[in-house]
Structure formats: C-alpha cells, structure tokens
PDB file of N, CA, C and O in Angstrom:
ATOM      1  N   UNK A   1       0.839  -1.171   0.000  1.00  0.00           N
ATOM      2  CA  UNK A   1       0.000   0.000   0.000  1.00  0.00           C
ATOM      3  C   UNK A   1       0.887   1.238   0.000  1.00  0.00           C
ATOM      4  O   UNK A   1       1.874   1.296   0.732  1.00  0.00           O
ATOM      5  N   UNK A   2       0.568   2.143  -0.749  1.00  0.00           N
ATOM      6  CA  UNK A   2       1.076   3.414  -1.308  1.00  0.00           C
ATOM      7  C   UNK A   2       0.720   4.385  -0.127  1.00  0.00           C
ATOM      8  O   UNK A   2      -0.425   4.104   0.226  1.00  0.00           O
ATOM      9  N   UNK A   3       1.319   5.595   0.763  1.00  0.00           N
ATOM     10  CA  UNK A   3       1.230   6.065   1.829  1.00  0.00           C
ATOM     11  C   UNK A   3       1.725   7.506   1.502  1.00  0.00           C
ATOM     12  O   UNK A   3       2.385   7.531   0.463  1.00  0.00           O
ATOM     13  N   UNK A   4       1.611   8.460   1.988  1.00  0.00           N
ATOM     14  CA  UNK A   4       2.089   9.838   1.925  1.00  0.00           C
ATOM     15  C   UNK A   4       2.245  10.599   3.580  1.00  0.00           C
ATOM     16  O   UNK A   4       1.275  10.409   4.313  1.00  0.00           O
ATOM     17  N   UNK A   5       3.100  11.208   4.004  1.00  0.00           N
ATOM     18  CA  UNK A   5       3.443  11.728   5.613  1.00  0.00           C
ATOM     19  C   UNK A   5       4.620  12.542   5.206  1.00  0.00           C
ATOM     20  O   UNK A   5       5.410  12.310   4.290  1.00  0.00           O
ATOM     21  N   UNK A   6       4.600  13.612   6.108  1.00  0.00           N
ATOM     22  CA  UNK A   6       4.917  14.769   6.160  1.00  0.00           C
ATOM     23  C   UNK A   6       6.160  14.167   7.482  1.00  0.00           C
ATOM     24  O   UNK A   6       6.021  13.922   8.681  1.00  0.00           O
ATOM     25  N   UNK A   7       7.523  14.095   6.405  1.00  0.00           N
ATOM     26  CA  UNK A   7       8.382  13.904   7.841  1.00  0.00           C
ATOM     27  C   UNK A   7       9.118  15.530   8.016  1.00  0.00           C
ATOM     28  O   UNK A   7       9.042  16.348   7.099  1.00  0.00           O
ATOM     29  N   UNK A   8       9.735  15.794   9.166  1.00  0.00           N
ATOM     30  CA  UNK A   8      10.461  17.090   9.447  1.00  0.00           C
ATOM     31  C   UNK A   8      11.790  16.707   8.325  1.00  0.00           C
ATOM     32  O   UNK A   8      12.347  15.629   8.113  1.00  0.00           O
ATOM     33  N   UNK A   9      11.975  17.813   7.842  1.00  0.00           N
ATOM     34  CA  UNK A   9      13.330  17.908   7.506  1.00  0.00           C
ATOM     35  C   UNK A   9      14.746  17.520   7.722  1.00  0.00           C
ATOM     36  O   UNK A   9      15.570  17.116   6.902  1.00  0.00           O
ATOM     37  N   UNK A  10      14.859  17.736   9.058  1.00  0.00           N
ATOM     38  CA  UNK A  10      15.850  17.197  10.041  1.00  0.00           C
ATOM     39  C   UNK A  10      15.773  15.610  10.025  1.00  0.00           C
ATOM     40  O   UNK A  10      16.804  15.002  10.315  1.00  0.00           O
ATOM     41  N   UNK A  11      14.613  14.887   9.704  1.00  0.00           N
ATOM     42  CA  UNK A  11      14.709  13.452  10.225  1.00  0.00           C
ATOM     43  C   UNK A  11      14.674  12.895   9.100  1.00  0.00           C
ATOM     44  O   UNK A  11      15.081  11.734   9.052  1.00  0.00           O
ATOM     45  N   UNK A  12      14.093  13.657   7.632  1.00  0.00           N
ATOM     46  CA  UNK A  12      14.788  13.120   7.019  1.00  0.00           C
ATOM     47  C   UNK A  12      16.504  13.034   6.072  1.00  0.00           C
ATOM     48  O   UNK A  12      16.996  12.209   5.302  1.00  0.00           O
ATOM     49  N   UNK A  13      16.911  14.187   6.577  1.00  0.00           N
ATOM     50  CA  UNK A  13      18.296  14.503   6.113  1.00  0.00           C
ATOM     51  C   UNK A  13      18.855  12.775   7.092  1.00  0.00           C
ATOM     52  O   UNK A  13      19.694  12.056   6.550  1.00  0.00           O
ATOM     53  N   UNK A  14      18.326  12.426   8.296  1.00  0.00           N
ATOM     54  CA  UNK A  14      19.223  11.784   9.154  1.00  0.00           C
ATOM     55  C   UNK A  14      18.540  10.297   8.668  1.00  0.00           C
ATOM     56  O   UNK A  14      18.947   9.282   9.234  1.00  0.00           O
ATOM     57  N   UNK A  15      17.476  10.183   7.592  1.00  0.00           N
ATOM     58  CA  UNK A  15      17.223   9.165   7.703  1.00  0.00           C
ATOM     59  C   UNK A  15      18.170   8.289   6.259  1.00  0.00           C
ATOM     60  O   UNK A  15      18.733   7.195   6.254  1.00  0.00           O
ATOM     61  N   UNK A  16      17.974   9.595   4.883  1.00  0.00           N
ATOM     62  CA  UNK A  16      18.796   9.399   4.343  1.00  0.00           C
ATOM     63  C   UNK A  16      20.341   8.833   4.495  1.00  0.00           C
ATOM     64  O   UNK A  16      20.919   7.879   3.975  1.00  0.00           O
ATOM     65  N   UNK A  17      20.781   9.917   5.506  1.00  0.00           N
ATOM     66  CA  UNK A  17      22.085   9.499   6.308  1.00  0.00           C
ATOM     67  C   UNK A  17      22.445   7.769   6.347  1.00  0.00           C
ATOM     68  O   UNK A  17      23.227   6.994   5.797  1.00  0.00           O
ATOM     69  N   UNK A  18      21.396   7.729   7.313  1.00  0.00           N
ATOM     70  CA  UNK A  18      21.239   6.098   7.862  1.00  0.00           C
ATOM     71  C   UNK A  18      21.208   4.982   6.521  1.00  0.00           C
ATOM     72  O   UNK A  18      21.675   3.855   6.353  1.00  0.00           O
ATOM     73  N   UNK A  19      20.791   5.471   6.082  1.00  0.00           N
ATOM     74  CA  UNK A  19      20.095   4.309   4.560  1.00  0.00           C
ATOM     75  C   UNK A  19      21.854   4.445   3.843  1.00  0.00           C
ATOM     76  O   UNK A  19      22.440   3.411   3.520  1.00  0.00           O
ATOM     77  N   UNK A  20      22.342   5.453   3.721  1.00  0.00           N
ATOM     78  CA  UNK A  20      23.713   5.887   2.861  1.00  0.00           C
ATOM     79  C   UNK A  20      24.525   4.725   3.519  1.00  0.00           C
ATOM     80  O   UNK A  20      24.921   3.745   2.888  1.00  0.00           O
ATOM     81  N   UNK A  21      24.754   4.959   5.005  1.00  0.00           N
ATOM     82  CA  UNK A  21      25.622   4.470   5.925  1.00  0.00           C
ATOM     83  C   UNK A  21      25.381   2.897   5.868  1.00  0.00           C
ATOM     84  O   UNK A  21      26.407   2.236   6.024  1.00  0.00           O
ATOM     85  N   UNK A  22      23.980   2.050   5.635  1.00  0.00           N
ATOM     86  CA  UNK A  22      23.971   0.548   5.482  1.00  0.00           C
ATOM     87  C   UNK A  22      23.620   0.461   3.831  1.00  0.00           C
ATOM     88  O   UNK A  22      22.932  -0.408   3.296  1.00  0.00           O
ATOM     89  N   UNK A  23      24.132   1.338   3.328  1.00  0.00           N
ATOM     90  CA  UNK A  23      23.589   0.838   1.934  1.00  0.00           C
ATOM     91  C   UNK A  23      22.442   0.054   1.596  1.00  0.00           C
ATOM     92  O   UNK A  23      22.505  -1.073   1.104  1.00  0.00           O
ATOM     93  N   UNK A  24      21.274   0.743   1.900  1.00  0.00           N
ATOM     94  CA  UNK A  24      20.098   0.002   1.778  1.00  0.00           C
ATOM     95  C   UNK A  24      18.984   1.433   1.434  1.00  0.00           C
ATOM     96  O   UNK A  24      19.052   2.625   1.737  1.00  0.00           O
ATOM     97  N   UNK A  25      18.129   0.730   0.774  1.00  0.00           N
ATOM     98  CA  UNK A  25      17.227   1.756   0.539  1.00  0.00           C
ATOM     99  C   UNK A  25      16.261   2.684   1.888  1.00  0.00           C
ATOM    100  O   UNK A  25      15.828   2.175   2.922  1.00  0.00           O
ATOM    101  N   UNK A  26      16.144   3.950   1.514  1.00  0.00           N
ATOM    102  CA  UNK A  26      15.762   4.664   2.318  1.00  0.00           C
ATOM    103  C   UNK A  26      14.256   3.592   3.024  1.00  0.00           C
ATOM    104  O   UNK A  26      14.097   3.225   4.189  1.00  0.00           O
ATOM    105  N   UNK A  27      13.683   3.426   2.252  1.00  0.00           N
ATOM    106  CA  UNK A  27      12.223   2.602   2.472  1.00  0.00           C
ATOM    107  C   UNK A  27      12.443   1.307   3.162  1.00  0.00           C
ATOM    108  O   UNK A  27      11.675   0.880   4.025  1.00  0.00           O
ATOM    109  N   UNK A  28      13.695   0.588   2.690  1.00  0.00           N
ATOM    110  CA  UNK A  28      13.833  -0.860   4.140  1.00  0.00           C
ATOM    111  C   UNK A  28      13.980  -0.179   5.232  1.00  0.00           C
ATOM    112  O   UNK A  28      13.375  -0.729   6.152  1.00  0.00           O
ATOM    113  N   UNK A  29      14.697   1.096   5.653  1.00  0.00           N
ATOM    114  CA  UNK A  29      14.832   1.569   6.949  1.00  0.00           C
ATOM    115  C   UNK A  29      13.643   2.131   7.667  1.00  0.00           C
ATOM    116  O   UNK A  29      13.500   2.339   8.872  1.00  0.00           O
ATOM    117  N   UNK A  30      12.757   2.349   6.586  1.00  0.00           N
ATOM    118  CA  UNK A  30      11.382   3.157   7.290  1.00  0.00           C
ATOM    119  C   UNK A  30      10.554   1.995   7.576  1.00  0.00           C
ATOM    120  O   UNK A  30       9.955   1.865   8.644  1.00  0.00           O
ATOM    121  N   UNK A  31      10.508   0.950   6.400  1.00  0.00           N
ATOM    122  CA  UNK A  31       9.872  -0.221   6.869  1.00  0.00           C
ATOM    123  C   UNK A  31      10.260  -0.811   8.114  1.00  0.00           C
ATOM    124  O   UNK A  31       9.389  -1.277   8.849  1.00  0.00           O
ATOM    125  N   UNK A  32      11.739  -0.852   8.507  1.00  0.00           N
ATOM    126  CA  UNK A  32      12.154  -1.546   9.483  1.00  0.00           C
ATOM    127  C   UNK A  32      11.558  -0.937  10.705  1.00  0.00           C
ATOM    128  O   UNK A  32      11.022  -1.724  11.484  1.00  0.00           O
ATOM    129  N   UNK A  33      11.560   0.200  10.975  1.00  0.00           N
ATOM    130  CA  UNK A  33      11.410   0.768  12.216  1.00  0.00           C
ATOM    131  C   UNK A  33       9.778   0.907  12.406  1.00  0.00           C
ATOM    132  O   UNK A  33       9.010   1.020  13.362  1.00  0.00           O
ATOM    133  N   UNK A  34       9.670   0.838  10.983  1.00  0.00           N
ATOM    134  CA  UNK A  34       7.690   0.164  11.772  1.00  0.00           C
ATOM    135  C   UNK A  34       7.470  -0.890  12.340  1.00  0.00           C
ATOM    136  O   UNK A  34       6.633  -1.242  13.171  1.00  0.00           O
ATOM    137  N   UNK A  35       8.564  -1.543  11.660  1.00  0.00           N
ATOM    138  CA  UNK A  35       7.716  -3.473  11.934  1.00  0.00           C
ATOM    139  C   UNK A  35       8.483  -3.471  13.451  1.00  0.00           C
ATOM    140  O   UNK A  35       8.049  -4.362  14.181  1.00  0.00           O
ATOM    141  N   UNK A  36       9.767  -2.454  14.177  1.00  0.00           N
ATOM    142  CA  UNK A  36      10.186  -2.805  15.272  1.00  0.00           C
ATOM    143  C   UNK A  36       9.188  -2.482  15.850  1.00  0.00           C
ATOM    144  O   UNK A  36       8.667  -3.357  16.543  1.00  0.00           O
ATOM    145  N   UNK A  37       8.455  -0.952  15.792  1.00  0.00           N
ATOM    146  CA  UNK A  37       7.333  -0.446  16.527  1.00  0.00           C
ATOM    147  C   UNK A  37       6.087  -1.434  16.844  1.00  0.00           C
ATOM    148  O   UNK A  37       5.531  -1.486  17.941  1.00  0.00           O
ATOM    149  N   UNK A  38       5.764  -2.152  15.796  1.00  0.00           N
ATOM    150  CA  UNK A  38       4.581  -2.907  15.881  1.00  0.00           C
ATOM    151  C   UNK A  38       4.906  -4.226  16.823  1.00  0.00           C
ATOM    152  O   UNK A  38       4.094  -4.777  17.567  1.00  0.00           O
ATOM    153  N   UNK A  39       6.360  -4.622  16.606  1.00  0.00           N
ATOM    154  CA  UNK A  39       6.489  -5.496  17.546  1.00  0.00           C
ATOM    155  C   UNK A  39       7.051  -5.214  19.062  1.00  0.00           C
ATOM    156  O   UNK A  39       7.257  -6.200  19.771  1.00  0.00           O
ATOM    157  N   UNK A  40       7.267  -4.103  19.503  1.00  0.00           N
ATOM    158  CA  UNK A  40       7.248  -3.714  20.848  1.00  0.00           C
ATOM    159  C   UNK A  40       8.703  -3.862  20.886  1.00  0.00           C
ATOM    160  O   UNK A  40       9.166  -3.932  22.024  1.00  0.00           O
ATOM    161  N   UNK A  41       9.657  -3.937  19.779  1.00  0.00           N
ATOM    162  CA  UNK A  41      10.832  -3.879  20.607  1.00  0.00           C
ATOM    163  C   UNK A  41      11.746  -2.638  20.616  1.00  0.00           C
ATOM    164  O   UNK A  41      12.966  -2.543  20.487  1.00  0.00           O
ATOM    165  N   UNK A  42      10.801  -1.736  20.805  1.00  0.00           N
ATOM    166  CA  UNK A  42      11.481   0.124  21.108  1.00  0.00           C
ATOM    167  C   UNK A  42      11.277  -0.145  22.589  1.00  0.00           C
ATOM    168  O   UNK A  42      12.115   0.410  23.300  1.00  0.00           O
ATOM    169  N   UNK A  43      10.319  -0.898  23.246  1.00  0.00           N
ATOM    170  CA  UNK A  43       9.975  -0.936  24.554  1.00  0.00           C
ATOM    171  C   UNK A  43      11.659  -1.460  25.386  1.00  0.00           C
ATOM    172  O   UNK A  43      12.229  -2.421  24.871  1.00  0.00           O
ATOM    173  N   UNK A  44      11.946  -1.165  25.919  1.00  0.00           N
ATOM    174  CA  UNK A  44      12.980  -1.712  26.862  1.00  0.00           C
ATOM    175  C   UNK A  44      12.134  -1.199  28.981  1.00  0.00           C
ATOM    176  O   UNK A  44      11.440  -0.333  29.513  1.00  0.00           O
ATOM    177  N   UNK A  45      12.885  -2.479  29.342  1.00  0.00           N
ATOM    178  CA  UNK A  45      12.422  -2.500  30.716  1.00  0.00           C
ATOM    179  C   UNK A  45      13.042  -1.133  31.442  1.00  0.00           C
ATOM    180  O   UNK A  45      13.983  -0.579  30.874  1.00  0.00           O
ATOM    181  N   UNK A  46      12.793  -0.864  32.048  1.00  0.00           N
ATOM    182  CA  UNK A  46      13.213   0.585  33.103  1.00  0.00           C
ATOM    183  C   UNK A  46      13.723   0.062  33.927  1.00  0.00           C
ATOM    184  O   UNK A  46      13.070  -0.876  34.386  1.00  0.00           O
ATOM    185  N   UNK A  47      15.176   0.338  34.612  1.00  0.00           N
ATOM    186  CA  UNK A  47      16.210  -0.268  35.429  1.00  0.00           C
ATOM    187  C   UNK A  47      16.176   0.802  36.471  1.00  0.00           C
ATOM    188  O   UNK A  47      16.504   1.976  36.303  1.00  0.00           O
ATOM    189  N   UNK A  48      15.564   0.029  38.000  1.00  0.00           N
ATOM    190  CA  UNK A  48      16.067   1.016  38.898  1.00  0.00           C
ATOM    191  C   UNK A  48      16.919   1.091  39.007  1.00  0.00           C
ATOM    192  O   UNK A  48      17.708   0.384  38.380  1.00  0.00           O
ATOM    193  N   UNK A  49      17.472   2.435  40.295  1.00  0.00           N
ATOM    194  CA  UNK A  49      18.765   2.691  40.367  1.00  0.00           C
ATOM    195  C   UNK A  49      18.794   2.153  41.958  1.00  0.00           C
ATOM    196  O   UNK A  49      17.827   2.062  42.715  1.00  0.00           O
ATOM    197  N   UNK A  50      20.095   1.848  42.214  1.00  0.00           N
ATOM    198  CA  UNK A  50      20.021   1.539  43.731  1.00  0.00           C
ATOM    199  C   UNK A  50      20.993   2.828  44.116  1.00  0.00           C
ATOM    200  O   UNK A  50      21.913   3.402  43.534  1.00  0.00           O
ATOM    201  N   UNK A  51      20.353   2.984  45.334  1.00  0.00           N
ATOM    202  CA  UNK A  51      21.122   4.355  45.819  1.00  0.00           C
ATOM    203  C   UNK A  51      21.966   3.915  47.213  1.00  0.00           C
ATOM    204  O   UNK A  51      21.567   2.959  47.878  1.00  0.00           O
ATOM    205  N   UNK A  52      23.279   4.760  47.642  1.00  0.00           N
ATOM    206  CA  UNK A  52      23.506   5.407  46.527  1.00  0.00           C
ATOM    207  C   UNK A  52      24.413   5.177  45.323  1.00  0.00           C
ATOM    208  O   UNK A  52      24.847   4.026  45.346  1.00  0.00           O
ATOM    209  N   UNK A  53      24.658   5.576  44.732  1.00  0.00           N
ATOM    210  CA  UNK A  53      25.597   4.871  43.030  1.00  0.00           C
ATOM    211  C   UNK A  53      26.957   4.852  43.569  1.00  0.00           C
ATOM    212  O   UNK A  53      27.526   3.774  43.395  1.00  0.00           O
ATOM    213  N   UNK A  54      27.979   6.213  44.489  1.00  0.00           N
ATOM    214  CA  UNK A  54      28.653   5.925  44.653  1.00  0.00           C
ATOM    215  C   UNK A  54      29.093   5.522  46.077  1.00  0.00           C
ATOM    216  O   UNK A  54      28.915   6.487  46.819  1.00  0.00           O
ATOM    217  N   UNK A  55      29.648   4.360  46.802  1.00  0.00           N
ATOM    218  CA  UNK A  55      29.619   4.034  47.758  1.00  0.00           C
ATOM    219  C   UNK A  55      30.570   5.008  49.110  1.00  0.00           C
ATOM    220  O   UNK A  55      31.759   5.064  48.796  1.00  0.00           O
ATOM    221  N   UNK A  56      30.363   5.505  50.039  1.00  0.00           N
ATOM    222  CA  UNK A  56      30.943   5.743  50.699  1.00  0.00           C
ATOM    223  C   UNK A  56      30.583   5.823  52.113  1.00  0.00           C
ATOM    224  O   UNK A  56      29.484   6.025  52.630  1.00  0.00           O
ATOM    225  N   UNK A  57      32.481   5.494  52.974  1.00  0.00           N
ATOM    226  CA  UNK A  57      32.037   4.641  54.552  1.00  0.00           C
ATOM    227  C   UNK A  57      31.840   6.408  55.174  1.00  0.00           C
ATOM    228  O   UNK A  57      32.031   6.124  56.357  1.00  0.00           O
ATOM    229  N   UNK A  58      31.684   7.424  55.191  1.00  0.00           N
ATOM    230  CA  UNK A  58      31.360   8.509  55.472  1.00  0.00           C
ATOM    231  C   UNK A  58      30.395   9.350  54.424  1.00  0.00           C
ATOM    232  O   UNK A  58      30.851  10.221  53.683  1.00  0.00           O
ATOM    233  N   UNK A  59      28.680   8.887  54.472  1.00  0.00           N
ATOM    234  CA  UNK A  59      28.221   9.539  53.418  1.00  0.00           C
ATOM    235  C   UNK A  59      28.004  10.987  53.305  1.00  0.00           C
ATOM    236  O   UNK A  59      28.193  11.473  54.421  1.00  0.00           O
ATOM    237  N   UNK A  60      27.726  11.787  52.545  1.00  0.00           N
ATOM    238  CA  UNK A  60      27.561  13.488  52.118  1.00  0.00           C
ATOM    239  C   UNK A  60      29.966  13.665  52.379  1.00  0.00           C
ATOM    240  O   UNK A  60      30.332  14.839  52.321  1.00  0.00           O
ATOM    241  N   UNK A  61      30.631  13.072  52.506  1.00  0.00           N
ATOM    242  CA  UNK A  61      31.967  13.883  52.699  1.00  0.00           C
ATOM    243  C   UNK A  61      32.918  13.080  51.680  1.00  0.00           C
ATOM    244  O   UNK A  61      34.140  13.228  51.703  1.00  0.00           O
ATOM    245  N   UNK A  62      32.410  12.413  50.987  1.00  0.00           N
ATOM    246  CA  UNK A  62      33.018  12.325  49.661  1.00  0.00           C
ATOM    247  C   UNK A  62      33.646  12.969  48.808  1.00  0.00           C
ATOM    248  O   UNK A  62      32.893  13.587  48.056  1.00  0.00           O
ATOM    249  N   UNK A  63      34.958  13.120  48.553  1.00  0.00           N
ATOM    250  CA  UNK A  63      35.458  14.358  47.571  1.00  0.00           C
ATOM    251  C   UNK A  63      36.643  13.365  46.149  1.00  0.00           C
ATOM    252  O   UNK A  63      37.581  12.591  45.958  1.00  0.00           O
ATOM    253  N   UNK A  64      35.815  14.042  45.677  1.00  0.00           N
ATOM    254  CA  UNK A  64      36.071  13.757  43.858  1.00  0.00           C
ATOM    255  C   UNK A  64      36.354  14.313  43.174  1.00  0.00           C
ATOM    256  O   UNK A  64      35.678  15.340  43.111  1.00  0.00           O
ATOM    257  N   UNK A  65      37.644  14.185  41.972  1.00  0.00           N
ATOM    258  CA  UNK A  65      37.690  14.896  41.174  1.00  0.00           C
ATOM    259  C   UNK A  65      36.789  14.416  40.005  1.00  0.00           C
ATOM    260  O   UNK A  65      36.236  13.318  39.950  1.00  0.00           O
ATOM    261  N   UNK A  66      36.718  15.507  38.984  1.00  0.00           N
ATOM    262  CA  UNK A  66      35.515  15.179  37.873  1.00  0.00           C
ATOM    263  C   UNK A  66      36.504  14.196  36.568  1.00  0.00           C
ATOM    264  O   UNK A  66      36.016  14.001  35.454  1.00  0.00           O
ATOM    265  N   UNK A  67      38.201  13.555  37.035  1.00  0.00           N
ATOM    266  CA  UNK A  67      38.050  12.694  36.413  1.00  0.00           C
ATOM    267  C   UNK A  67      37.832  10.866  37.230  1.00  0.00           C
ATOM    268  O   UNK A  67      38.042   9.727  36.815  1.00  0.00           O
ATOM    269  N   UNK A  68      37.347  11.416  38.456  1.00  0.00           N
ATOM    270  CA  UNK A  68      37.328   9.883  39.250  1.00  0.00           C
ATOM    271  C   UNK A  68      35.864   9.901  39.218  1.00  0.00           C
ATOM    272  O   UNK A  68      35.422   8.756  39.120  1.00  0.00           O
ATOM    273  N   UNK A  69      34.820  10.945  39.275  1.00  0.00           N
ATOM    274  CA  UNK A  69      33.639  10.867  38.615  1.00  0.00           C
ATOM    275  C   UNK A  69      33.481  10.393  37.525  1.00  0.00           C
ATOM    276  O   UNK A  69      32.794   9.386  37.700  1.00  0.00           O
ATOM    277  N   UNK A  70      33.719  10.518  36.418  1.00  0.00           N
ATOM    278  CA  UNK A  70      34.161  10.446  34.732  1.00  0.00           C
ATOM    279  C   UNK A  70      33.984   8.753  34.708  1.00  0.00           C
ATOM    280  O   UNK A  70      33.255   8.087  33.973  1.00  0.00           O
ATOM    281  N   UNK A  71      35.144   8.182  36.042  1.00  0.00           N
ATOM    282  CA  UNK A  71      35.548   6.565  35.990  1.00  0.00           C
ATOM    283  C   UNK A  71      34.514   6.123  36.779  1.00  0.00           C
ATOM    284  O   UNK A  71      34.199   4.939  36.900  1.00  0.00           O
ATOM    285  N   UNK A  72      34.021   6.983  37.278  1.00  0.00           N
ATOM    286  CA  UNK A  72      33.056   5.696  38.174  1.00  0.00           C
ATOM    287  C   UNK A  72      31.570   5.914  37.689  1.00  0.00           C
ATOM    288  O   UNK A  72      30.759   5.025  37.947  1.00  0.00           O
ATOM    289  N   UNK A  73      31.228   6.851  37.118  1.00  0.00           N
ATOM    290  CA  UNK A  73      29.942   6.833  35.930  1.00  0.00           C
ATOM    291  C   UNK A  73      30.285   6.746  34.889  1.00  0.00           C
ATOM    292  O   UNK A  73      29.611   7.376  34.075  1.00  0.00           O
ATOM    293  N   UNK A  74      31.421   5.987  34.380  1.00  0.00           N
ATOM    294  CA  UNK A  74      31.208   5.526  33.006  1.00  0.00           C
ATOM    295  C   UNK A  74      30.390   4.693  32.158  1.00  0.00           C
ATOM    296  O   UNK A  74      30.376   3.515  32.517  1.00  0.00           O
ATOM    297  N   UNK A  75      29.619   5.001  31.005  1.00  0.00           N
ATOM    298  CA  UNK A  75      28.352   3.634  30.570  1.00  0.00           C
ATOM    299  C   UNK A  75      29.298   2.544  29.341  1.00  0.00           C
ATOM    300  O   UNK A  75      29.708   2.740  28.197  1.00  0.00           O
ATOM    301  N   UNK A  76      29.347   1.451  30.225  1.00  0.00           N
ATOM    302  CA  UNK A  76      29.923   1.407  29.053  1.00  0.00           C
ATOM    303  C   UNK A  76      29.196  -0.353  28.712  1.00  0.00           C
ATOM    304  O   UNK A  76      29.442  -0.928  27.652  1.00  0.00           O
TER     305      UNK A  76
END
C-alpha cells in the first residue's frame, strides 16, 4: 500500500544518512522501524537505580575529582 506523511526535515536529512551508511534503501529503513514499533521492541524495561551509586564509609563527605567521577559513571 502506497502512503504519503509529512516527515520534518531534520529526520529526514538523518534518515537518508542512515540508509547511505547501510547501503540500503531509504524505504527498508522506514519499513524496518515500523515493523520494530509494531512489535514492541522500542519498549525496553526501566532499570532502577540503587542508591547510593557511589559508595561511601562517610556519606555526604566524599570528595572527587571530575576525572574519578568520569571513571566511576562511566556507561559502558
């Protein structure tokens, strides 16, 4: 089925992008991200946090520099 939608500009300069970058047509990538939508896997579970993140045997007198912060919130 033949469809018409008004994407922003911006998303599609980035969608093009994307399609360039796997060498695949702009339309498998739009298809793809429907059929993820329809199957729920944009959904990811929500991870509490346990507090607090960084441990210490004297809490609130913790002193850090912002590159031992940097190492101990790193995502990796």
């Amino acid at each position: 089925m033949r469809t018409t939608m008004d994407i922003p500009d911006e998303t599609y300069r980035d969608l093009r992008i994307k399609a360039a970058r796997e060498g695949k047509p702009m339309r498998q990538i739009v298809l793809r991200g429907i059929q993820r939508e329809l199957e729920g896997a944009e959904e990811t579970p929500v991870r509490k946090l346990q507090l607090p993140l960084i441990r210490s045997s004297r809490p609130g007198t913790l002193e850090l520099t912002n590159e031992q912060i940097d190492e101990l919130t790193a995502f990796s």
